[in-house]
Phi, psi and omega in degrees: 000136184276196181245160182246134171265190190290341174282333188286340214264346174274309146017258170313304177315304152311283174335307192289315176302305190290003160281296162331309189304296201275350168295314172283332145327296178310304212281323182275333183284324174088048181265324186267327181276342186297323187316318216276342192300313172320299192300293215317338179294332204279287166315297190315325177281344133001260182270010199245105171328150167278338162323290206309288170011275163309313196288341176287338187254358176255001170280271173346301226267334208270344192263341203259326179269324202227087198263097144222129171270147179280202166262191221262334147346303210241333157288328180282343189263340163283340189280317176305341193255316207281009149285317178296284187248033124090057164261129175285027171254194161229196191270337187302289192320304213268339174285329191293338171307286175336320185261323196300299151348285178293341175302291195291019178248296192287344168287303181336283145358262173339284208281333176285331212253302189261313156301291216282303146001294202270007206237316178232016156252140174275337164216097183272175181245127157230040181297273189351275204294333192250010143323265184310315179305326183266313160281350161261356159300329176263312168297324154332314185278301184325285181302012190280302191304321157285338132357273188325294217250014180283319188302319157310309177321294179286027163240334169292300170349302221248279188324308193295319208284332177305315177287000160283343188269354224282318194316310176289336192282306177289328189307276185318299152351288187269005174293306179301291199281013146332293165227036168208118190258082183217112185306304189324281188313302196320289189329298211310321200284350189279314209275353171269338170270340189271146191285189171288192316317316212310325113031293205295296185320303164273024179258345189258331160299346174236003148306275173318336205252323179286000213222010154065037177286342158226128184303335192220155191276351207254313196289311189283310186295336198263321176275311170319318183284349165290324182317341202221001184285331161313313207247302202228111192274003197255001155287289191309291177315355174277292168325319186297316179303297166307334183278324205280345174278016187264328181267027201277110206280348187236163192326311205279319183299339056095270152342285186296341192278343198267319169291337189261345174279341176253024150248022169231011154286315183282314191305302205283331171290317181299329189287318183307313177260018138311312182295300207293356172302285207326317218257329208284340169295273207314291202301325168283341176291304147317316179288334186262334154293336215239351182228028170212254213319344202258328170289338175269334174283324175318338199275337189261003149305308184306306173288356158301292198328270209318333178304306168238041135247060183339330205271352198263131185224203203267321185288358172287303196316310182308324177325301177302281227285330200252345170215001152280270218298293180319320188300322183305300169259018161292309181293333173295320187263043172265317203285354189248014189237346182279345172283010185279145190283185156314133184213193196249111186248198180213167210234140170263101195311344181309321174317309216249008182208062163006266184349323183278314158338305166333320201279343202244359159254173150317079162302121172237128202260102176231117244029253163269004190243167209222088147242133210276149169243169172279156153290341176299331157320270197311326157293337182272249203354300174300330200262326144339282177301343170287279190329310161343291204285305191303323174281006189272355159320322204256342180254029150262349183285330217265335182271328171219090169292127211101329184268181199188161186237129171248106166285145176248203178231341195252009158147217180270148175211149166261122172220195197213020187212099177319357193263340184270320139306143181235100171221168190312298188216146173242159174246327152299312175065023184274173216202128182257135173259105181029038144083021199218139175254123184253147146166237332292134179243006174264156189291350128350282189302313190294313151354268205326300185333329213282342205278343146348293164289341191287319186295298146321299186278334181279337169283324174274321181293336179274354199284328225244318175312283187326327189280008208198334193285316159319321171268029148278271161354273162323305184301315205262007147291308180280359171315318227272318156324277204298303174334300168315302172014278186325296229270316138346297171295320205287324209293296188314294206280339139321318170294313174291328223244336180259021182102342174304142170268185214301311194294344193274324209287312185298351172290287211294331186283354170284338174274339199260344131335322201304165209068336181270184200272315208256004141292280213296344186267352191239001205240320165304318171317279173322314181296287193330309185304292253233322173271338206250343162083030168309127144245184229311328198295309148317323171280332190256310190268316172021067176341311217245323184234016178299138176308328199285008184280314179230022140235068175264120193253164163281348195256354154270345194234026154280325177324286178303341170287290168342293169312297192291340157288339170273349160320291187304329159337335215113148159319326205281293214265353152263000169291301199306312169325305170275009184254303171317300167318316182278001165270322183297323151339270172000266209311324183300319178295328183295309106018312195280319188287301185296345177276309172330328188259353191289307185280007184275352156232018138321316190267006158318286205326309208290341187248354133317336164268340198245006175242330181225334161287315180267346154316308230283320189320315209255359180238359150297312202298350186281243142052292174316294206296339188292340188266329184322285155001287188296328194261350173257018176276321207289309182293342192289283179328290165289003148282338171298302185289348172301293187317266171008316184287300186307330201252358202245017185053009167257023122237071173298333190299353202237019195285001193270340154013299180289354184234018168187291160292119215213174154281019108351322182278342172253147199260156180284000182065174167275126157316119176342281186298029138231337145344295192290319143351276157332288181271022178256308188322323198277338189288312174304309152335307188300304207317313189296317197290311191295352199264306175308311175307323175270338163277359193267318190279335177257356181231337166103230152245104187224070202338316201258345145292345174274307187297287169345300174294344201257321180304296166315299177303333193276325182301282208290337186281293167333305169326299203295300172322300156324275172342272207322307178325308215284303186297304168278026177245327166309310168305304207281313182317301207284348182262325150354275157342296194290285209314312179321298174332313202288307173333306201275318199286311166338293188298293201076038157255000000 
């Protein structure tokens, strides 16, 4: 070899710097982290809700027009919440959004409610219109502070759904270094079963360690965990119990640090929600008097006012009733779901299984081929044709004026002039006012009215049944799986423990199964080996004939990841594995029952309230204001011929009339059919909140059980409100009518 002299070695000596220089030149360019950076952006936008998304660019762009920072108090506790849940703004964005928002709304608001007005009128009315400008204006300021405060909103959000997860996340964690004590795989192996976020979270825990931002998985995971020391502390000492079991020198302690972080993950969930039952009767009660029962009696008060308050119209109640009040308590009941502690929740296999999407549309088969509809077609279609039907009073008012169906004493007449006829019920009913016709005040039109909330609620409920009822199905097979699961897995690995290999113990334990959800699941397996000549692995993961293809659950086929890794150990060291897992099964499900009971009756009261009290509640009160209605449009009426009578001396006895009482004195009120409106509209709203609010509190966050319930609830409770509505403003009218009647022959006026 020769030797480098001193000209070759500065030579080489160059050569190398200018090699180093562009590696590091590249590196300062961001070529490998802009790479890794993407995906992880790629993913995150994935699985990142699309709200957050819109709320991040309207954040920017608000910051780019409207620049105010908060003070450095209220940033720093704003920057810990837009980090929990992984908002690409900053707190400067999110307070000028909180101002920007409300700006850009009330002008909006202004110029449709004043401007426009003037635009297609030479003398508009603008009582309506400087209404609506002074409540959104009041609303506007009012909302600058939940503005302010949405990135906490999302990050309790973001908090709940992660703590439905906290529980399976040590579950998986310690499952894995059961029998591979390496944390780094553990995470990995948690965060591939686990849905978003916490998914997102621990993928971003070994994220930060590849992008070299933390020297170590134990260093990275200790800061995610700072994050959390506020909100759930038995998570973190579960994790810590886990980091401590890397240092442990013999097996069993080992062991036991690993045992003792997923029974001190169940212990301490249970304790917690135990408290929040406890604490959760006031805080629903108060939610349940101040946004149902006190806002639906109320209503029946309302047509005395409005009768003689004239100045009071249907758009201040819609005003109140369909958007103050809802938001209000959608916010209330945000504020009692941020306190729910951590539990054992369940995940929408749609997510984590493509396949499964198909289930959540309309199939329809046309030859050999599957073509999917959205359900959403067919809800926009049904909630049209409803709406129609419901609005055709007022476009029958507009297309052919005067006319009307009159019921008489001598029958129905048809007419073509609101003026001519005196009868008992209208189906239009308009009633002229200074030379102007206000209404529909007949009991036709409020009928009609009915088909409005029916339109709402039957378009969102089949829309949300159809989205969700197939994946119900599915879930409540493999519910049915997991149950079995424990006892089933405990069998197998006794059968691997007794020297069978892997593939003979799922023929036998399918046989000693049979009939059950996890013999058939153990019998698929077994088929998959043995006709198709799989192996174990292949036979259970399979994309196309794999079991877990028509069970998919995350708590089997972490299981089962479990077995084929522990297999290559040995027999001995994959028995042991799955018989520990199905004790761990156990204990989660044992846990899963008792907060279930904890929570059976808060959650009785609330769907007793969201399936038969406040339909049955809000369709007496319909009922009430339609005879109310009737009878002071009918006495209005019949103080005009009284006066009349009066001034013309053929009931002098009564002449004091002229002096307070008049026909004047009664006002024409709201008409049933925008009354009616109102409050079908607000029952369906209650139905969406209190439905969420009761799947938040028994489930924690778990879309496709809410969307299941929402299917239900909306369908059957609307059905019920109509009917009742329907039945008693019928009832109340003919008994109205008969008085009204009894009234007129009395009188003989």
């Amino acid at each position: 070899m020769d030797s480098i002299g001193p000209e070759n070695f500065k030579e080489f000596e160059n050569k190398y710097k200018e090699r180093i220089k562009k590696e590091f030149e590249e590196l300062k360019k961001g070529s490998r982290i802009s790479t890794q950076s993407k995906q992880y952006q790629d993913f995150k936008t994935q699985w990142m809700p699309k709200r957050l998304t819109i709320y991040e660019k309207a954040c920017n762009i608000s910051e780019s027009i409207l620049k105010i920072s908060p003070d450095k108090k209220e940033a720093e506790a704003m920057q810990e919440y837009i980090n929990i849940c992984h908002l690409n703004v900053t707190p400067t964005g999110v307070k000028s959004f909180s101002f920007l928002g409300p700006i850009v709304m009330i002008l909006l608001v202004s110029f449709l409610s004043v401007i426009i007005p003037f635009l297609i009128s030479p003398e508009p009315n603008l009582s309506s219109g400087m209404f609506f400008v002074v409540f959104t204006t009041i609303f506007g300021l009012i909302m600058i502070i939940p503005l302010s405060k949405l990135p906490e909103f999302f990050a309790n959000n973001w908090r709940m759904s992660v703590s439905n997860e906290m529980v399976l996340s040590i579950f998986y964690i310690v499952t894995y270094m059961r029998h591979t004590s390496n944390l780094e795989h553990a995470i990995d192996f948690a965060a591939e079963h686990l849905p978003p976020p916490l998914s997102l979270d621990l993928k971003k825990v070994i994220w930060d360690v590849e992008t070299q931002k933390y020297e170590s998985v134990k260093e990275s995971l200790d800061a995610y965990l700072e994050t959390w020391k506020k909100w759930n502390m038995e998570y973190v000492e579960s994790m810590h119990l886990i980091e401590a079991s890397l240092y442990e020198n013999s097996e069993s302690r080992r062991l036991d640090s690993l045992e003792k972080a997923l029974r001190l993950m169940l212990d301490e969930t249970y304790e917690k929600m135990l408290h929040y039952a406890h604490n959760l009767q006031s805080p629903l009660t108060m939610l349940n008097m101040l946004g149902i029962v006190l806002p639906i009696l109320g209503l029946v008060i309302l047509p005395l006012i409005v009768s003689f308050m004239e100045a009071v119209k249907w758009y201040h109640l819609m005003a109140l009733y369909n958007l103050a009040l809802p938001i209000g308590i959608y916010y209330l009941g945000r504020i009692i779901l941020s306190t729910r502690p951590s539990g054992y929740g369940e995940t929408d296999i749609s997510k984590n299984n493509p396949e499964m999407k198909k289930l959540s549309n309309i199939v329809v088969k046309v030859g050999n081929s599957d073509i999917q509809i959205s359900p959403i077609y067919g809800a926009v279609l049904l909630f049209m044709v409803l709406f129609l039907i419901g609005i055709s009073p007022i476009l029958i008012h507009f297309l052919v004026p005067g006319w009307d169906i009159v019921v008489t004493k001598e029958g129905v007449v048809f007419i073509d002039n609101y003026k001519i006829p005196e009868g008992k019920f209208y189906f239009l009913g308009y009633r002229e006012d200074n030379d102007r016709y206000i209404g529909p005040f007949g009991l036709g039109s409020a009928i009609i009215s009915l088909f409005i909330p029916l339109a709402f609620g039957l378009s969102l409920g089949l829309y949300f049944s159809v989205k969700s009822k197939n994946l119900i199905k599915v879930r409540e097979e493999s519910k049915k799986l997991e149950n079995e699961f424990a006892g089933a897995l405990f069998q197998l690995g006794n059968r691997i423990g007794d020297g069978l290999p892997i593939e003979i113990a799922f023929s036998k334990v399918s046989e000693v199964t049979a009939g059950t959800t996890s013999g058939r699941f153990f019998e698929l397996v077994s088929l998959n080996i043995t006709k198709l000549g799989m192996n174990v692995e292949s036979a259970i993961f399979d994309p196309k004939r794999g079991a877990l293809v028509y069970y998919p659950s995350n708590l089997i086929e972490s299981s089962m990841k479990v077995l084929v890794e522990s297999s290559k150990k040995g027999p001995i060291v994959a028995s042991q594995a799955i018989i520990n897992v199905s004790e761990y099964i156990k204990q989660i499900h044992r846990v899963d029952e008792r907060l279930k009971d904890l929570m059976a009756d808060t959650i009785s009261s609330l769907q007793s309230q969201i399936s038969f009290l406040t339909p049955a509640i809000a369709g007496i009160v319909i009922g009430i204001t339609s005879m109310i209605t009737t009878i002071l449009g009918s006495l209005k009426d019949q103080m005009a011929v009284l006066s009349s009578s009066v001034e013309s001396g053929n009931l002098g006895g009564v002449g004091g009339l002229n002096n307070g009482i008049g026909p004047d004195f009664f006002g024409l009120g709201i008409p049933t059919f925008y009354f009616q409106i109102i409050v079908g509209v607000y029952v369906v709203q209650i139905i969406y909140i209190m439905t969420m609010i009761v799947n938040g509190i028994r489930n924690g966050a778990d879309p496709l059980n809410e969307r299941f319930m929402l299917g239900k609830n909306l369908v059957t409770s609307t059905i019920l409100y109509v009917i009742i509505s329907f039945i008693v403003m019928l009832v109340f009218n003919l008994v109205a009518g008969m008085v009204l009647s009894e009234l007129v022959n009395t009188t003989g006026i």
